[in-house]
C-alpha positions, -999 to 999 in steps of 0.1 A, spaced: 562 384 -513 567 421 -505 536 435 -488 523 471 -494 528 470 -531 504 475 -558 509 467 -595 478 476 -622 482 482 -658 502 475 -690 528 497 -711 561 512 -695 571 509 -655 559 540 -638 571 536 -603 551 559 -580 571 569 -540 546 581 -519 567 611 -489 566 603 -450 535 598 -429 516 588 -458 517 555 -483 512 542 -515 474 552 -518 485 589 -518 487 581 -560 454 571 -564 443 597 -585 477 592 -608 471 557 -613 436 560 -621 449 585 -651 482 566 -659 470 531 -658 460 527 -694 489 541 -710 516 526 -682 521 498 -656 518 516 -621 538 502 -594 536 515 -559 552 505 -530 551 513 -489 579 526 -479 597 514 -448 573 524 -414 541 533 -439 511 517 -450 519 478 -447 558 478 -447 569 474 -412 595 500 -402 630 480 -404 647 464 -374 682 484 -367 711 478 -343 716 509 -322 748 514 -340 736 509 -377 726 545 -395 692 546 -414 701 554 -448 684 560 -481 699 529 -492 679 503 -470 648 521 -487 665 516 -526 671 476 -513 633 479 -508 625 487 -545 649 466 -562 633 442 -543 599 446 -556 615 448 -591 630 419 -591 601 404 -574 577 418 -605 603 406 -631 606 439 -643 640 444 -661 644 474 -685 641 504 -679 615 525 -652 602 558 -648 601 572 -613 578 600 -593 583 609 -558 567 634 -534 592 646 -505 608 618 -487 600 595 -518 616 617 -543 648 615 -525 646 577 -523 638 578 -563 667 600 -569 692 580 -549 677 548 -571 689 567 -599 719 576 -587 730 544 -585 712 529 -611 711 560 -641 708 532 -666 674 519 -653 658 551 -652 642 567 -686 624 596 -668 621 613 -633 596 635 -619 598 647 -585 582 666 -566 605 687 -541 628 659 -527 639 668 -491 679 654 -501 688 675 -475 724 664 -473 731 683 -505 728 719 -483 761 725 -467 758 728 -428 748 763 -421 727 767 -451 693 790 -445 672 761 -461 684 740 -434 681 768 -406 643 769 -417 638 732 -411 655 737 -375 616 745 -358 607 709 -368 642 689 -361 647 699 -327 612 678 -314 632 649 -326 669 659 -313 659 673 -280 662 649 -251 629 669 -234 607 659 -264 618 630 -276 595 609 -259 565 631 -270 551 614 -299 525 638 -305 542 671 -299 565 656 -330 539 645 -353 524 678 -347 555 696 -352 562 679 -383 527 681 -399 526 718 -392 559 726 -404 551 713 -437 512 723 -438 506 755 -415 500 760 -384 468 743 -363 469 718 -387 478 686 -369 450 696 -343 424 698 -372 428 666 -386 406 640 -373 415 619 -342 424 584 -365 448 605 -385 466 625 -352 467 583 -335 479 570 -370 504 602 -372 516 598 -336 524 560 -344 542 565 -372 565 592 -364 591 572 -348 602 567 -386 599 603 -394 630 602 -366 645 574 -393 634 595 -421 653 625 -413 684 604 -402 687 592 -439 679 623 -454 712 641 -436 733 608 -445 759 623 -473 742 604 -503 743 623 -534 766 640 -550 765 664 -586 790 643 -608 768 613 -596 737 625 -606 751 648 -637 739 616 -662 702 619 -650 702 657 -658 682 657 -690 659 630 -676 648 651 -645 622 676 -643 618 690 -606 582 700 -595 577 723 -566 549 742 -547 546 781 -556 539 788 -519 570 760 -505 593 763 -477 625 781 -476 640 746 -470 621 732 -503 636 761 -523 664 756 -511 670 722 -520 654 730 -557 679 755 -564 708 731 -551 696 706 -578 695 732 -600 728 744 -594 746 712 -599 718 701 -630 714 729 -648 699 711 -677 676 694 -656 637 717 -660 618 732 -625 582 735 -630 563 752 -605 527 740 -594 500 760 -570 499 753 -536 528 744 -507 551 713 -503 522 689 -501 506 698 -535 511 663 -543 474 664 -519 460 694 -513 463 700 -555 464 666 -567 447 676 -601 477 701 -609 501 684 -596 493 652 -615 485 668 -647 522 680 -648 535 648 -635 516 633 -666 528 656 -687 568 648 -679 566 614 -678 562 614 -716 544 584 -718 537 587 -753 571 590 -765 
């Protein structure tokens, strides 16, 4: 038995990917709307909620694959065979889209909100230049030990500055814990993984959500989807990358709305 999964309702698979520091309770609000139209599954992601973060060799990458094992895992563990539906916020929408990369025949719908696939920019890029602030607390030898200059570095790339040191204490300890698989997160995230004439089936399936007010990095990566899907739909949302929580009505409600549940 998998731990850090959560399976409520009847109707079609909605599989929910919750994005890095955070866990499957981030979609409580979505599966208190979705569950009487859907079955909502949810699952911990490697190093979050109650998934332990995985055991590696020194010499074996991180990839976005070990992540994918994790959901067909759960799958197959819930018997679940036809097709699924998939939303993911940041980190999770990249594991949902390299699902359905490799498996475009299980997936009826995806909605994702700004997947950080950041192997898809070509070194160089100016989205990636943007995320630079954030990935040198995690390649510099003089802060790699620091825990908390990292989860702080993260948190405030992604939500503003001062606020890791507004958050309560339990959330900066929790935060500083975790963010030795933010280091994993990242590693995966740069693995080459996807590529257009892979993901050109799931086109018409794929609407892309993002924040109005979103990092260069997150537009960046939107437009690159774009680029190579240019059937696929963008719908913008208020708020920043994590809209997903600071505007979960919105958000959901277009989430909702694309899944096309009713179909």
């Amino acid at each position: 038995m998998l731990p850090g999964y959560l399976s409520v309702g009847q109707g079609p698979t909605v599989v929910m990917l919750h994005s890095s520091l955070s866990s499957s309770g981030q979609w409580r609000d979505l599966i208190r709307r979705l569950r009487g139209s859907a079955q909502c599954l949810t699952m911990d992601l490697y190093g979050y909620g109650e998934t332990p973060i995985p055991a590696l060799e020194n010499t074996q990458p991180f990839t976005l694959w070990q992540e994918v094992a994790l959901l067909e895992a759960l799958l197959e563990q819930e018997k679940i065979q036809g097709t699924v539906r998939l939303v993911g916020h940041s980190y999770g929408a990249a594991v949902a889209l390299a699902f359905a990369q490799k498996h475009p025949d299980r997936v009826e719908r995806l909605v994702l909100f700004e997947p950080v696939c950041f192997s898809i920019l070509e070194s160089g890029h100016a989205g990636l230049k943007d995320l630079e602030s954030v990935l040198h607390v995690f390649d510099d030898a003089s802060t790699a030990s620091d825990s908390t200059e990292q989860a702080r570095r993260f948190i405030e790339y992604w939500n503003g500055p001062g606020a890791f040191d507004a958050m309560p204490e339990r959330l900066q300890l929790l935060f500083t814990h975790q963010v030795k698989k933010v280091d994993l997160d990242f590693q995966a995230l740069m693995h080459p993984t996807f590529t257009a004439e892979a993901l050109a089936p799931l086109a018409d399936r794929l609407t892309l959500l993002h924040g109005e007010h979103t990092r260069a990095s997150a537009r960046a990566l939107i437009e690159q989807l774009k680029h190579w899907l240019p059937e696929a739909r963008v719908v913008s949302t208020p708020g920043g990358h994590m809209a997903p929580l600071t505007d979960e009505a919105a958000v959901n409600t277009q989430i909702e709305q694309w899944l096309h549940l009713n179909d």
